[in-house]
C-alpha positions as CSV (number, residue, x, y, z in Angstrom):
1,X,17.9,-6.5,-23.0
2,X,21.6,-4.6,-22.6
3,X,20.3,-2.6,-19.9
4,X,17.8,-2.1,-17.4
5,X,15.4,1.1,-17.3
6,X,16.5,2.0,-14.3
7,X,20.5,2.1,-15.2
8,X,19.8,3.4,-18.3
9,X,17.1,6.4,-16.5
10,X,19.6,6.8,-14.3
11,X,22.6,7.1,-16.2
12,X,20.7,9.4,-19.2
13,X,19.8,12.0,-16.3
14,X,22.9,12.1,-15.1
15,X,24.2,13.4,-19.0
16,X,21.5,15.6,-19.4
17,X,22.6,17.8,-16.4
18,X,25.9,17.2,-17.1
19,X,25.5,19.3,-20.4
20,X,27.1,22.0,-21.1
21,X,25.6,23.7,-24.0
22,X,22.3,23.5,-26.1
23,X,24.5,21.5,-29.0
24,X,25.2,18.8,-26.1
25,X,21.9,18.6,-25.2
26,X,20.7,17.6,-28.3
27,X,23.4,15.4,-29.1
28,X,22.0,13.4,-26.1
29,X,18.4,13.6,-26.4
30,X,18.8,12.1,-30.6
31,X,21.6,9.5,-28.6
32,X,18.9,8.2,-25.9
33,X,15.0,8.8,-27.8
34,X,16.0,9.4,-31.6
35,X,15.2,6.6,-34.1
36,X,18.4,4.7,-33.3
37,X,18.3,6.0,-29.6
38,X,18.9,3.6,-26.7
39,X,15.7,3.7,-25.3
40,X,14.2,3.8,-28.6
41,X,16.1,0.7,-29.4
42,X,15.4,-1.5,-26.0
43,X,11.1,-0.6,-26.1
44,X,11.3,-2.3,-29.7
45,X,12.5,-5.2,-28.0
46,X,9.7,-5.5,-25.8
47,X,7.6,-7.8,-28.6
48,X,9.6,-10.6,-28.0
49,X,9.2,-10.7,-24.2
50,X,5.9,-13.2,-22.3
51,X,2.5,-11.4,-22.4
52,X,2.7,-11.0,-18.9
53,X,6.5,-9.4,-18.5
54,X,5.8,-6.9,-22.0
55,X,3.0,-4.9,-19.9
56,X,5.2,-4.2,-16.9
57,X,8.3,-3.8,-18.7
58,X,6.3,-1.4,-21.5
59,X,5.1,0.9,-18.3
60,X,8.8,1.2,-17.0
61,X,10.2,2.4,-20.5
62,X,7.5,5.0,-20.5
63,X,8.2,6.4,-17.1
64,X,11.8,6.2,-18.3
65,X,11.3,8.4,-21.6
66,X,8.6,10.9,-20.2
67,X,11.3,11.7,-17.4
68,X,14.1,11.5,-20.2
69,X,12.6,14.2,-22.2
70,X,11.0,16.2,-19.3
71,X,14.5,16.6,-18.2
72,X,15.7,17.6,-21.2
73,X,13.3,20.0,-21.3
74,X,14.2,21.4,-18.4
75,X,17.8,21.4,-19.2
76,X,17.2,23.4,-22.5
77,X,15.2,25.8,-20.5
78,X,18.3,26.7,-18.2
79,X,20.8,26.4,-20.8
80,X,18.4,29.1,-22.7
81,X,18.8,31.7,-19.5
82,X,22.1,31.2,-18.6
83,X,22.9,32.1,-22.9
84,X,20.4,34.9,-22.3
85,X,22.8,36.4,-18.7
86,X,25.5,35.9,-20.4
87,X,24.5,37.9,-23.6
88,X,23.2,41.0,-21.6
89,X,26.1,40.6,-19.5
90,X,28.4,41.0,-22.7
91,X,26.0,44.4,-24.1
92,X,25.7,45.6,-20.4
93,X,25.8,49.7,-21.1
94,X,27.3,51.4,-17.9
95,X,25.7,54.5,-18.2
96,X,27.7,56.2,-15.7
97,X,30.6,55.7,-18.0
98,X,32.0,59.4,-20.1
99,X,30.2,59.3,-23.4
100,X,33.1,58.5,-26.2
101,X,32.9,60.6,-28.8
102,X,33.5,58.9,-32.5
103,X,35.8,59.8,-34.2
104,X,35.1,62.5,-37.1
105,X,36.5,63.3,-40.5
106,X,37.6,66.8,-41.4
107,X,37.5,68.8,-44.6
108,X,41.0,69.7,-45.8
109,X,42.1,73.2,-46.2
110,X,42.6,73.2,-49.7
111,X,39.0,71.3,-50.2
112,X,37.6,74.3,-48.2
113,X,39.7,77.0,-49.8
114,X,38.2,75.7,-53.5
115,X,34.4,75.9,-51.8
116,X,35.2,79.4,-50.8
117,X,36.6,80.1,-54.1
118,X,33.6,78.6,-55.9
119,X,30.6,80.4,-53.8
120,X,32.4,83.9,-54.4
121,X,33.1,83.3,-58.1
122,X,29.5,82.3,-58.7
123,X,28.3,84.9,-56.9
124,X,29.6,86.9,-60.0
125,X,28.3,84.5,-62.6
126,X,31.7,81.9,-63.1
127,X,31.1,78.3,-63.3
128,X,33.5,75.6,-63.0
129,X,35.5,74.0,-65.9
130,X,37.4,70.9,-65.5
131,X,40.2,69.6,-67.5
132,X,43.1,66.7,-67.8
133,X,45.9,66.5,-65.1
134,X,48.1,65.6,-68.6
135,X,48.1,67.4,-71.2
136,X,49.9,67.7,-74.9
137,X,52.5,69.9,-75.6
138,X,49.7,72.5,-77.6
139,X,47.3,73.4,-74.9
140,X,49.5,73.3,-72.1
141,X,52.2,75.6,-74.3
142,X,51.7,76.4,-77.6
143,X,48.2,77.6,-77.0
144,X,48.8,80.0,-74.6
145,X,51.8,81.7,-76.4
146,X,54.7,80.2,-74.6
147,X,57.6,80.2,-76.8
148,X,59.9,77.0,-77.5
149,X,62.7,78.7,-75.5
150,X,60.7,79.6,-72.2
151,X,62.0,79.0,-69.0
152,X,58.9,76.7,-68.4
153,X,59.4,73.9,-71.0
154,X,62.6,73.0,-69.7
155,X,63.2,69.8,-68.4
156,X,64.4,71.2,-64.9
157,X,60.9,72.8,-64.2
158,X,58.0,70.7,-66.1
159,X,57.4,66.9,-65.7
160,X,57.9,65.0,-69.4
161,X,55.8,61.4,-70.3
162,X,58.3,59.2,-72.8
163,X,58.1,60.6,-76.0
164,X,54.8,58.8,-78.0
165,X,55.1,57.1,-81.4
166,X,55.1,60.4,-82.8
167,X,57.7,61.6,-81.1
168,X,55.7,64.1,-79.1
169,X,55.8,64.0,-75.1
170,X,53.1,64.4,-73.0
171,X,53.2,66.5,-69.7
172,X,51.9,66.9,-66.3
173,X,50.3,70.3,-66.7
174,X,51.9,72.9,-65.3
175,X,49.0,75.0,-64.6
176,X,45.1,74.8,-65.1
177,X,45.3,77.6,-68.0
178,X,45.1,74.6,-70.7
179,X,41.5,74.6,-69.1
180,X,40.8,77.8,-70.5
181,X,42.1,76.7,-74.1
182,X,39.9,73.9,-74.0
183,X,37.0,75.7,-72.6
184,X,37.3,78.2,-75.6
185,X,37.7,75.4,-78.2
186,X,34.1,74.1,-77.5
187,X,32.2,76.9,-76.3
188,X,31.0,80.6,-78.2
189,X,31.7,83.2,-76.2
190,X,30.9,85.2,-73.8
191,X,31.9,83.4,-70.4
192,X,32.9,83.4,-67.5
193,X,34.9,80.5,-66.2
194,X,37.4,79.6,-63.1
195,X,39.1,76.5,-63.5
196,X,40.5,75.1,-60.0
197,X,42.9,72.1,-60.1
198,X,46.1,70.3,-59.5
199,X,49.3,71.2,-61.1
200,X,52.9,69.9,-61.3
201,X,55.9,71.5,-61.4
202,X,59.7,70.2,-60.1
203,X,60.2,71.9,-56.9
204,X,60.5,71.1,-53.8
205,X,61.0,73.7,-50.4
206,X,58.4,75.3,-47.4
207,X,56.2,77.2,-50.2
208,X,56.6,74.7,-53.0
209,X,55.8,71.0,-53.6
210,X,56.0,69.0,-56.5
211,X,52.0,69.5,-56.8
212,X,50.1,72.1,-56.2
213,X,46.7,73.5,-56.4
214,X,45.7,76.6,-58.6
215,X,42.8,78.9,-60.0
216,X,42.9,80.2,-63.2
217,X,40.1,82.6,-64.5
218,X,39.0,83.7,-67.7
219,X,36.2,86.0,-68.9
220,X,35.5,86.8,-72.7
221,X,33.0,89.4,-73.7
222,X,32.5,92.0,-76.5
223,X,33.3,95.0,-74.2
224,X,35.8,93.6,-71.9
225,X,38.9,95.6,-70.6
226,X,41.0,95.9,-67.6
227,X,38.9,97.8,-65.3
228,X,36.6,95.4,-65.2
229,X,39.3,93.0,-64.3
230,X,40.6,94.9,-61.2
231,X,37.0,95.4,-60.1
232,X,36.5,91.5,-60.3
233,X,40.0,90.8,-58.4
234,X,38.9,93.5,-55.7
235,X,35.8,91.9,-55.0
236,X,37.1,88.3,-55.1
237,X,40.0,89.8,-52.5
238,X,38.0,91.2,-50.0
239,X,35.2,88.7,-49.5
240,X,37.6,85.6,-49.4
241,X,39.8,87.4,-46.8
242,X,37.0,89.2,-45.3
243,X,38.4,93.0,-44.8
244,X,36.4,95.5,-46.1
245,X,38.5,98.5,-48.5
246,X,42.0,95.9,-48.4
247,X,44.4,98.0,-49.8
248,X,45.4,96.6,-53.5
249,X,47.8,97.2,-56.0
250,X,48.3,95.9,-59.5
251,X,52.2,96.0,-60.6
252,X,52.7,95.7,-64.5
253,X,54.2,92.6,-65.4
254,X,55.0,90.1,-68.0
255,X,52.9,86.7,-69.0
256,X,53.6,85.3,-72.5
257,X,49.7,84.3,-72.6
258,X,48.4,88.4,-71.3
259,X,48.9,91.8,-72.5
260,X,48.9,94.0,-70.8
261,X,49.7,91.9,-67.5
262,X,49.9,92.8,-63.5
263,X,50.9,91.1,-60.3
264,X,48.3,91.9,-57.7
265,X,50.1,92.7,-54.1
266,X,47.4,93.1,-51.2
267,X,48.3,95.1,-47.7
268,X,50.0,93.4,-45.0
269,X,52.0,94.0,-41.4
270,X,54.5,91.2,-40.8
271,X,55.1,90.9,-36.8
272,X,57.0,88.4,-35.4
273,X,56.6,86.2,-38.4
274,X,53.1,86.7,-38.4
275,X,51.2,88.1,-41.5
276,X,48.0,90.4,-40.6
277,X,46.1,90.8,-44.3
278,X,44.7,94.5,-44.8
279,X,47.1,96.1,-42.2
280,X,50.3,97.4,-41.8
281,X,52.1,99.2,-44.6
282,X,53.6,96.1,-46.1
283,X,52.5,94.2,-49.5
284,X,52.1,90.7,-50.1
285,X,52.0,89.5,-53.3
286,X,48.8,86.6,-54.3
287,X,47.9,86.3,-58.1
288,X,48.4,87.4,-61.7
289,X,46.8,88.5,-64.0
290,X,45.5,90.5,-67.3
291,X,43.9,90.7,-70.8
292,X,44.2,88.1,-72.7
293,X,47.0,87.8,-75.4
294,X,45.0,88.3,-79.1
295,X,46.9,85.1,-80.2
296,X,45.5,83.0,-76.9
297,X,41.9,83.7,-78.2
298,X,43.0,83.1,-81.5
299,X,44.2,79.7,-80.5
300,X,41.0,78.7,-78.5
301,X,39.0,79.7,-81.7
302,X,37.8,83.2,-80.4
303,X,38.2,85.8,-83.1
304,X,40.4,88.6,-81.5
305,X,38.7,91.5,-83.7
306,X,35.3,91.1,-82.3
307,X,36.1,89.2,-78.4
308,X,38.5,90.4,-75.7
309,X,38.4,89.3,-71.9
310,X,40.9,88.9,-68.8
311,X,42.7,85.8,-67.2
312,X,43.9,85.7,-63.6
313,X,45.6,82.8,-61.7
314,X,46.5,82.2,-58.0
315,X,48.0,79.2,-56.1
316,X,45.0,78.0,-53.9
317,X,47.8,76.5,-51.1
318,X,49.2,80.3,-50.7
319,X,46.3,81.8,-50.1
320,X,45.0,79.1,-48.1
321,X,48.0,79.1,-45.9
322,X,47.7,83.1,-45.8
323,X,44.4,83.3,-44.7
324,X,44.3,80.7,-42.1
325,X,47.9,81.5,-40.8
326,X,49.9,77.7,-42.0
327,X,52.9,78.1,-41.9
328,X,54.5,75.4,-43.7
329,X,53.1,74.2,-47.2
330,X,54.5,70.4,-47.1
331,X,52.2,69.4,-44.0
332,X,49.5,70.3,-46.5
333,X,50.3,66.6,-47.9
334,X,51.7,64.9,-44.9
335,X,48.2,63.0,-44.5
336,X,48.7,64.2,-40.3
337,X,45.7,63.5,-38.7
338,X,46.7,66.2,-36.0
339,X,47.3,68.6,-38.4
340,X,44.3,68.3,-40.2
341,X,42.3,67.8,-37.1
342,X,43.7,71.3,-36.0
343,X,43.6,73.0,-39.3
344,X,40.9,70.9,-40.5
345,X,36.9,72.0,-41.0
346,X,33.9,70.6,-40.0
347,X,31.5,68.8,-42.6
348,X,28.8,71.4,-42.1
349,X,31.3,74.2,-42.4
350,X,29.5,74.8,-45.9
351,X,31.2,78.3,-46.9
352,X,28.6,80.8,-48.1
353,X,28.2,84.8,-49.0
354,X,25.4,85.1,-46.6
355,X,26.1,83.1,-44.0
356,X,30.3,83.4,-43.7
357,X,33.1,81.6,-45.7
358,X,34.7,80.2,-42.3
359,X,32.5,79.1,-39.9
């Protein structure tokens, strides 16, 4: 035989403590009793030893394996604990320790500012109408009476797509009003709609940005005229900025898509470049506004002679930065965690009638 019991016990005990982890361990237990294992090897020797040596040497080589795997036993045991100290000590909770809060996402103003719009609108009946970010040439223009000469199909103002195949060029719209076109073109009157959404239009300073937010408005009924659209404007004006009798004016104006039109100012006080809304003997100016052209509901397939309604449109980002006093429209789309984490709202900041529009 290579090796006695006794050198071979003693050196397999020695490797067992000597391990270091449970993958060791068994890497020594399948060395010294697997199927090719040394002791496993030297007892099927035994058959070839005298009768009388094979009883003594047989006893030896089972004291020698019991004690083997007894000790390996052991061995796995301690292993087992120390993994088990060490795991705790890694997950050990000191609970004397500040509590860290985790870090929370905030609704952005403009998200908010549409929720606000949305509650108060359907509060008077509107629902929401969605429509594309590009349009064509007829419902972003054409449509809504805006001559070929306008000021807003010029290249310096509106952004153009490569002319088609056709030779027409799509846009980026330049307001949600197309909505209101489309909205007409597959619905019968009457309705109420608002259409919030991004626009486009090439500018660039502390009140403008290249994209913008807007609401447009539209209501078409068989006995609709303009004193029900100052009535609607008043009570959209004074629950989103909360002041109770805000003084209001309506200035006539010019739209190529209304007639008669009116820019709506609201009372202010400037002090110290800060703007106080229903105070002071100052006016700030927020939306336009009136009845719709006859050739608008023409073009969204509303017969003129027997319809009539109102439009109004705002820029969601003014008002928002009005109301909550922001001063500068670009941080609006500087993706500033600090700024939205100041100006920000929380996610259960739901705005209602009932229970408040800012919480």
């Amino acid at each position: 035989m290579s090796e006695q019991p006794d050198v071979l016990q003693a050196r397999l005990l020695v490797e067992v403590a000597a391990a270091a982890s449970a993958a060791a361990l068994e890497a020594i237990r399948v060395a010294a009793l697997g199927r090719n294992g040394d002791v496993t090897r030297q007892m099927a020797t035994l058959g070839k030893l005298p009768p009388d040596e094979r009883k003594a040497a047989g006893q030896r080589f089972n004291t020698l394996k019991e004690r083997v795997a007894d000790a390996i036993t052991a061995k796995a045991a301690a292993l087992a604990g120390a993994d088990l100290e060490a795991k705790l000590a890694a997950e050990r909770l000191d609970v004397t320790l500040p509590a860290r809060p985790e870090a929370s996402g905030r609704i952005h103003p403009v998200s908010q500012v549409m929720d606000e719009l949305t509650a108060i609108f359907a509060e008077m009946g509107f629902t929401v109408a969605e429509g594309p970010d590009i349009e064509d040439d007829f419902h972003n223009f054409t449509a809504l009476n805006i001559p070929p000469e306008h000021p807003a199909r010029q290249e310096h103002d509106t952004f153009y797509f490569p002319e088609g195949e056709d030779g027409s060029r799509k846009v980026l719209r330049t307001h949600t009003s197309p909505v209101q076109i489309r909205h007409m073109l597959t619905h019968k009157p009457p309705f109420r709609v608002i259409a919030p959404g991004r626009t486009y239009r090439s500018d660039s300073d502390m009140t403008h940005t290249p994209m913008f937010h807007q609401v447009e408005g539209l209501v078409v009924g068989s006995d609709i005229h303009m004193g029900h659209l100052k009535g609607c404007l008043r009570d959209f004006c004074e629950a989103f900025f909360e002041v109770r009798d805000l003084k209001m004016r309506f200035r006539p104006s010019y739209f190529p898509f209304t007639a008669p039109s009116a820019e709506v100012d609201i009372g202010c006080a400037r002090d110290k470049g800060q703007i106080r809304i229903g105070a002071g003997e100052d006016w700030l100016e927020i939306l336009g506004c009136g009845m719709v052209h006859p050739k608008v509901l023409a073009n969204g397939g509303v017969d003129p002679d027997h319809w009539q309604g109102f439009a109004f449109g705002m820029g969601i980002d003014r008002i928002a930065m009005l109301k909550y006093g922001i001063p500068d429209l670009r941080a609006f789309f500087d993706a500033d965690a600090r700024w939205l984490g100041h100006y920000g709202f929380g996610a259960e900041d739901v705005p209602t009638l009932f229970g408040g529009l800012a919480r």
